[in-house]
N, C-alpha and C positions, 0 to 999 in steps of 0.2 A: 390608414388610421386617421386620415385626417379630416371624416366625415365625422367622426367623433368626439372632434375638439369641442368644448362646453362654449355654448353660445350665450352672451349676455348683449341684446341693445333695448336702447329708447328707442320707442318708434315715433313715440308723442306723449306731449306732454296737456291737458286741456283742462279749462274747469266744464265742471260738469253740469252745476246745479248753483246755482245760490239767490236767496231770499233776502229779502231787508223789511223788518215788521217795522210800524213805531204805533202800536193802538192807543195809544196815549194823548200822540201829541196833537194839539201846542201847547195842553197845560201841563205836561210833564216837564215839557222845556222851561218850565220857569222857577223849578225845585231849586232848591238852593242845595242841598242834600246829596252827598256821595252816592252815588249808585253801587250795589251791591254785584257783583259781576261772575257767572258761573259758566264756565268751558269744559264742553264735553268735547272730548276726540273719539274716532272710530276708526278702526282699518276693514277693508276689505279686498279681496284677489277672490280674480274669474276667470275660468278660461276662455277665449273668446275664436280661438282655432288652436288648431295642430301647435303647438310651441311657442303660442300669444294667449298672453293674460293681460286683463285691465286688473290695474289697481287703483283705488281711490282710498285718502283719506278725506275724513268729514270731521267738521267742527261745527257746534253750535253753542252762540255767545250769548249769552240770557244775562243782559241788565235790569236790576228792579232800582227802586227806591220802594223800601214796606213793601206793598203786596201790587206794585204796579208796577210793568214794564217799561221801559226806557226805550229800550227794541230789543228785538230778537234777529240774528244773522243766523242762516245754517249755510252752509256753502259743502261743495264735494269738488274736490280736485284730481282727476283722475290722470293716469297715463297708461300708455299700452307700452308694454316690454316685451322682446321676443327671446324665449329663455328656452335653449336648447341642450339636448348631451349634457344636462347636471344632473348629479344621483337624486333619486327619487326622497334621502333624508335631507338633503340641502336645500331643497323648493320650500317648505316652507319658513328658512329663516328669511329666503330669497325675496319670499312675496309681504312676509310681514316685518321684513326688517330696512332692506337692499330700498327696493322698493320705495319703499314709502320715504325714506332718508332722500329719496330726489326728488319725489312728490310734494312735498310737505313744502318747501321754504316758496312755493306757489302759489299754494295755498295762503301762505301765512302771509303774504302781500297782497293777496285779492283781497283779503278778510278784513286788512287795514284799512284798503282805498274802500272801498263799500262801507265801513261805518263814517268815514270821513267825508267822503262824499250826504253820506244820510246825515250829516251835519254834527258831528259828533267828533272828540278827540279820538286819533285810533286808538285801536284795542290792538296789540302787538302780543300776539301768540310767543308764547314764549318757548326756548329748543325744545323739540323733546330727544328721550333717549329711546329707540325704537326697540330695541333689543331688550333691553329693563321693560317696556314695556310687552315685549313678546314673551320673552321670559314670565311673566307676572301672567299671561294669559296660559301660557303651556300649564304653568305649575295649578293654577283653579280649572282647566278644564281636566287634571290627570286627578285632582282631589274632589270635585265633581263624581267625578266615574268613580274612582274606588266608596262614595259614599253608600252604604245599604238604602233600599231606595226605599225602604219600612220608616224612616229616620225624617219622612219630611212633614211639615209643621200642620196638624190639625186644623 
């Protein structure tokens, strides 16, 4: 039985991707003016062999002041986990909850040093709840589907 014990490891943890814009500068550097500051997250899970999936979350930090950039970060932090013998309804809390919960706080230090480094106060990501957030994606893609598909906007 004991080829069937449910397998969960890190294999690695890496960033993946990240950018640092400033189209603006030097004259944006000398606003006096709060910048206005907009953070998107994303998850995603891949299988990448027999029992290994990459997961990556992604953020992008879009400061303006008005209708100009300050910069822009996107950054992707990914890891590969080896996720074996778990029931086939538990994989995806695994990949969009489990997951991302070890991924993230990586992320969330790369995204700091990279605006701080671009010369700028960090931007310090703040927790997220992964679950609240998979939850809130379950429940829109199960109300998505039951919508009549006669119902979309002219």
């Amino acid at each position: 039985m004991s080829d069937q014990t449910p397998v969960f490891n890190i294999q690695r943890v890496y960033l993946k991707e990240v950018s640092l814009e400033q189209p603006n500068s030097p004259a944006i550097l000398l606003e006096q003016e709060q910048p206005a500051v907009d953070i998107q997250l994303g998850v995603e899970a891949a299988p990448v062999a027999e029992g290994i999936y990459e997961v990556s979350v992604t953020a992008t930090v879009h400061t303006k002041i008005k209708d100009k950039t300050v910069f822009l970060v996107e950054a992707k932090q990914a890891g590969i986990f080896e996720v074996r013998n778990v029931p086939e309804d538990q994989m995806g809390q695994i990949m969009g909850i489990a997951c991302p919960q070890i991924v993230y706080p990586y992320l969330r230090g790369n995204v700091a040093d990279l605006i701080q480094r671009g010369g700028f106060p960090p931007v310090h990501l703040s927790e997220i709840n992964f679950q609240a957030m998979y939850e809130q994606q379950q429940l829109a893609q199960a109300q998505a589907a039951a919508a009549p598909a006669d119902t979309l906007p002219q």
